[in-house]
C-alpha distance (Angstrom), angle and dihedral (degrees) to the residues before:
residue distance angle dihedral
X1 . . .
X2 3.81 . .
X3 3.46 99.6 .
X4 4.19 144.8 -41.5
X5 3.38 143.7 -151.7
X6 4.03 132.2 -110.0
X7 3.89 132.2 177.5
X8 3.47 83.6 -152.4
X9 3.78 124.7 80.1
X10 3.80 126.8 -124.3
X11 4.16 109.5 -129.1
X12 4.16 101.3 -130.0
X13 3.66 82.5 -111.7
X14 3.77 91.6 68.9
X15 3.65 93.9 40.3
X16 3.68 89.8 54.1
X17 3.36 83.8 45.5
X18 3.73 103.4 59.3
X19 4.02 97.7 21.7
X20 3.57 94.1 -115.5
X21 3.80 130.0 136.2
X22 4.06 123.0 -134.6
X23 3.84 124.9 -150.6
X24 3.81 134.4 169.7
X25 3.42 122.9 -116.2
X26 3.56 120.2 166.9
X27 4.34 135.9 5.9
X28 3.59 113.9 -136.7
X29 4.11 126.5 169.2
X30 3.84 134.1 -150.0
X31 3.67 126.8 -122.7
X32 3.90 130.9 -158.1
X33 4.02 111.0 -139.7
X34 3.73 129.2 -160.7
X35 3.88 124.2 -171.6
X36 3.94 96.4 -148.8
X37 4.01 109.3 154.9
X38 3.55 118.2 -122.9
X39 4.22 94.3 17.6
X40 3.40 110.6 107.6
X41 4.00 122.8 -147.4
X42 3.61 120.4 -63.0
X43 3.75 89.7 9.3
X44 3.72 99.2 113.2
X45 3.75 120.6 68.4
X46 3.87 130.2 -154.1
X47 3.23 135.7 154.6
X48 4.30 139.1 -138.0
X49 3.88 96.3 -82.7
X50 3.32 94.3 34.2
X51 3.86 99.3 53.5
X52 4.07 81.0 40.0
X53 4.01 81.7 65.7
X54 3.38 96.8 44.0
X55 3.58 92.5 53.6
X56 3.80 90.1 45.4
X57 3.59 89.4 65.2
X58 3.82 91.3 -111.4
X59 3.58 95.9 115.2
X60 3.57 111.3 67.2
X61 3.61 119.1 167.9
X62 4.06 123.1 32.1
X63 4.23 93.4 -121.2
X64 3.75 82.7 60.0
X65 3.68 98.6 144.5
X66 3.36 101.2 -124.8
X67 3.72 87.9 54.3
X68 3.74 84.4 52.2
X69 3.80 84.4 49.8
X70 4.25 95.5 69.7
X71 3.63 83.4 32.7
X72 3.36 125.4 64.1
X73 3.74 129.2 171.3
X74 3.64 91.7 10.9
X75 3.41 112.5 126.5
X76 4.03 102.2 -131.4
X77 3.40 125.6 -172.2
X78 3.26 136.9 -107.6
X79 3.36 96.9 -124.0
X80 4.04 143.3 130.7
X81 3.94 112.9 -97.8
X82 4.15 101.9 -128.3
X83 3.62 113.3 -173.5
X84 3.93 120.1 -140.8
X85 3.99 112.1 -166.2
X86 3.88 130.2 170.0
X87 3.52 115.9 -87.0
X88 3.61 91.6 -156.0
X89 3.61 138.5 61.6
X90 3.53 117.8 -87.1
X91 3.50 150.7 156.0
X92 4.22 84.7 -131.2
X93 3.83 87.6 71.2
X94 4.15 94.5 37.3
X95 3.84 87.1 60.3
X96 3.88 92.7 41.7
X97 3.67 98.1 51.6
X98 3.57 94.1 38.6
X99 3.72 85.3 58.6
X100 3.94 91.6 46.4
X101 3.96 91.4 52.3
X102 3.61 94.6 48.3
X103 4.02 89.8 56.5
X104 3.53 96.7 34.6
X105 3.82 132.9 47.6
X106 3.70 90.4 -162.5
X107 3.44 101.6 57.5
X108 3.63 92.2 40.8
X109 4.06 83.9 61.3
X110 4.03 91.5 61.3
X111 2.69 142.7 15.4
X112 4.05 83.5 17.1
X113 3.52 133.0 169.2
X114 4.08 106.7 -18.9
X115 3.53 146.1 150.3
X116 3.95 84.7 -139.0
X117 3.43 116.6 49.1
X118 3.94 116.3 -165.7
X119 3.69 118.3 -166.3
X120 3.97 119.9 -172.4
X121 3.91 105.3 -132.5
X122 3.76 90.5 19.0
X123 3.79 130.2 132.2
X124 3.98 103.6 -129.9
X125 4.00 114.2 -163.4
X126 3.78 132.3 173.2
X127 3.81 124.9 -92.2
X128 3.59 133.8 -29.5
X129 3.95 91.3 -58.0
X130 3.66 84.9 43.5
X131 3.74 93.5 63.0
X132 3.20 107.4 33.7
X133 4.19 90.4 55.2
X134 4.46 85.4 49.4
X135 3.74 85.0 58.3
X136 4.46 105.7 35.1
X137 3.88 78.9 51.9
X138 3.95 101.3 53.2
X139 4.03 120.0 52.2
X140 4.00 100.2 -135.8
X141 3.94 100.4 35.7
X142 3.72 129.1 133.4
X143 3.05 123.5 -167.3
X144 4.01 140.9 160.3
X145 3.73 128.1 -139.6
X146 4.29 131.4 152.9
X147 4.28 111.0 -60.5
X148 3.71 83.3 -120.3
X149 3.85 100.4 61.6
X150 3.96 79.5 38.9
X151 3.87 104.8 55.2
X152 4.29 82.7 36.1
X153 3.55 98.8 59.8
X154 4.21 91.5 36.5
X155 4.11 86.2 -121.6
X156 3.74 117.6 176.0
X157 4.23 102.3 -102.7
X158 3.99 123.8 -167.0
X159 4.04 117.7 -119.5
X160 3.87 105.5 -127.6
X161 3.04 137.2 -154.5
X162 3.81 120.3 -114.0
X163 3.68 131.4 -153.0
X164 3.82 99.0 -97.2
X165 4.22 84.4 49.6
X166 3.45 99.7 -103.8
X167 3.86 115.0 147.1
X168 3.89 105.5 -146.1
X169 3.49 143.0 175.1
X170 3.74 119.5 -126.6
X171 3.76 109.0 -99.2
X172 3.82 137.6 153.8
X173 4.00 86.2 -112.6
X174 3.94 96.3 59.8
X175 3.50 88.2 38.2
X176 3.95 86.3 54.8
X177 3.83 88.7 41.3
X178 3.70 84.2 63.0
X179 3.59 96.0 62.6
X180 3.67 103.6 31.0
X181 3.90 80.9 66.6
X182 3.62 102.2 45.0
X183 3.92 111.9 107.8
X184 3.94 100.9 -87.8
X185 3.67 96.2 157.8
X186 3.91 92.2 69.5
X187 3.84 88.1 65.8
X188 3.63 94.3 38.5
X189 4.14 85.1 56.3
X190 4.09 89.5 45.7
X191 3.63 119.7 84.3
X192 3.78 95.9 -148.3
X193 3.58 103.1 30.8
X194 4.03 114.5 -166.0
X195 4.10 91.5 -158.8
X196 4.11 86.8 -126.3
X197 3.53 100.1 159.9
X198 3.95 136.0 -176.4
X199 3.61 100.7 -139.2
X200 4.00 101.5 150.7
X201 3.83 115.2 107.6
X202 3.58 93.5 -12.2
X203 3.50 131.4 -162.4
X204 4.36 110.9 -86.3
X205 3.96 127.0 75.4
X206 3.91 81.3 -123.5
X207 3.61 97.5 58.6
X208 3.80 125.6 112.0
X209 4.11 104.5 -135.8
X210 4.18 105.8 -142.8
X211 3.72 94.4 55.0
X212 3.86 124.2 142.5
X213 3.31 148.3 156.4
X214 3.94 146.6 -118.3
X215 3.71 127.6 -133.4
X216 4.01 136.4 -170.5
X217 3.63 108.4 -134.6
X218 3.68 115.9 -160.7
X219 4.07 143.4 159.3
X220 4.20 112.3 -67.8
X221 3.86 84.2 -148.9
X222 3.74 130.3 49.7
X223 3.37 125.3 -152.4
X224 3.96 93.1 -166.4
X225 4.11 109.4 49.0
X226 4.16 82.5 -154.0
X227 3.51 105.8 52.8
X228 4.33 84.9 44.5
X229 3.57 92.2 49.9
X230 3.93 86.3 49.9
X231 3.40 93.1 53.4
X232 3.91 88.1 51.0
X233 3.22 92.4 61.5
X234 3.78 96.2 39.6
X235 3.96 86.7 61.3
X236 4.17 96.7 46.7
X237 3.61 80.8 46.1
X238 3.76 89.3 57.9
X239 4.01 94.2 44.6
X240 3.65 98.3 38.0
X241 3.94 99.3 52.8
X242 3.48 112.9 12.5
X243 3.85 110.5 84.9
X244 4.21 86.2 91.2
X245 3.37 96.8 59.1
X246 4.02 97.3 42.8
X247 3.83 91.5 51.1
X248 3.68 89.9 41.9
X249 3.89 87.7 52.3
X250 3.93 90.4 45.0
X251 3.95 98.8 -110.2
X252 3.93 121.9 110.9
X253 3.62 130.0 -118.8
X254 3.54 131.2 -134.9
X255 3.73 129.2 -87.8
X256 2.89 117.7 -90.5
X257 3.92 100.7 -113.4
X258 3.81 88.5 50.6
X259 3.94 93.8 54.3
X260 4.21 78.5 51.3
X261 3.24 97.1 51.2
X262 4.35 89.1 46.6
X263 3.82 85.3 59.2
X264 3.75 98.5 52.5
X265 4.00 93.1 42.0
X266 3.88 84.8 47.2
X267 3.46 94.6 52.1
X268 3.71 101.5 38.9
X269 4.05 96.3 47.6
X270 3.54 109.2 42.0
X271 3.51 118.3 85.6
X272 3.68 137.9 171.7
X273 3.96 105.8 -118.3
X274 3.96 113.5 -107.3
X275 3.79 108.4 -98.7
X276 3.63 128.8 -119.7
């Protein structure tokens, strides 16, 4: 194997580890739907603790008043809350949990931060597609699945709440907000940067809070000076001319500087292995 791809970051402990090399490639947010009849999308408003709760199972019907609380005027159902969650591991549901712990102690206590989340009483589908057919088909479901797939398939998406209050929408801007703020300038000042980056709830009013980021991990060392030089290219290739195709497929690209910095790491840490 050449190389893969993760949506979840390698400390520089484990790359040091394993010899490997980390370096981001795309941005892509995560979007809470809810099939409530007669709501349009981006109507209804929560916020982190509250869509913790909801996820809990300790929300149970949409006119629950503390719904109605972040919500007023909107006529809300009354209808039961059923949670859809992925029954397979993904880095979808690491992003959205890590997002729920962060806002909410209980959550963080179980089920936690997890690749895998397992709800009791929830309806558990397959995939992004998977999901997001669990919750068109039942009036009262919430479920969460990648902006992209969202904003694709025209699914009804919940405006959160974000740290600095701001109700927003989920976009491609506040999802680039989110990592135009993140703290570059501590990889720019580290000479083997690992690209770990706290993008969760980050810190502008404009910023979309379950953002992350994808990364190619591949071998530091090369035992063939071809195949690494391929790869080089592979990865310029990747910065230099794929911002069209990411906004055409609804996912952001990185900033500029960060793409920059990828490059220079890229250049600077992969190495064919001495021969012999």
């Amino acid at each position: 194997m050449d190389f893969a791809a993760s949506e979840q970051a390698l400390t520089r402990a484990e790359l040091d580890q394993r010899g490997l090399l980390q370096l981001p490639v795309v941005v892509g947010g995560v979007v809470a739907s809810a099939h409530l009849p007669g709501i349009a999308s981006g109507r209804l408003r929560l916020d982190g603790p509250l869509l913790a709760e909801v996820m809990l199972g300790r929300v149970r019907q949409w006119n629950d008043p503390r719904i109605r609380a972040l919500n007023p005027g909107l006529p809300l159902p009354a209808l039961p809350v059923t949670r859809v969650v992925r029954q397979d591991a993904s880095g979808t549901s690491l992003l959205f949990t890590s997002y729920l712990s962060r806002v909410s102690a209980d959550f963080a206590r179980s089920p936690g931060r997890t690749a895998t989340l397992v709800l009791d009483g929830a309806v558990a589908a397959r995939g992004n597609g998977g999901v997001a057919r669990a919750v068109v088909d039942r009036p009262g479901a919430s479920g969460y699945m990648e902006h992209a797939f969202a904003a694709e398939n025209q699914l009804p998406t919940i405006a959160q709440r974000n740290r600095f209050g701001s109700f927003l929408g989920s976009s491609p801007e506040h999802i680039a907000a989110a990592v135009r703020a993140a703290d570059w300038e501590l990889m720019f000042i580290d000479t083997r940067p690992s690209f770990e980056l706290d993008t969760i709830d980050a810190g502008c009013p404009q910023c979309w809070p379950m953002v992350g980021l994808s990364y190619v991990i591949a071998p530091a060392r090369w035992a063939d000076a071809d195949r690494a030089a391929a790869f080089v290219r592979f990865m310029e290739s990747i910065y230099d001319r794929a911002d069209a195709l990411l906004r055409e497929e609804r996912y952001v690209p990185l900033p500029s500087r960060a793409r920059n910095l990828a490059r220079v790491t890229l250049r600077s840490q992969l190495r064919p292995a001495p021969r012999g």
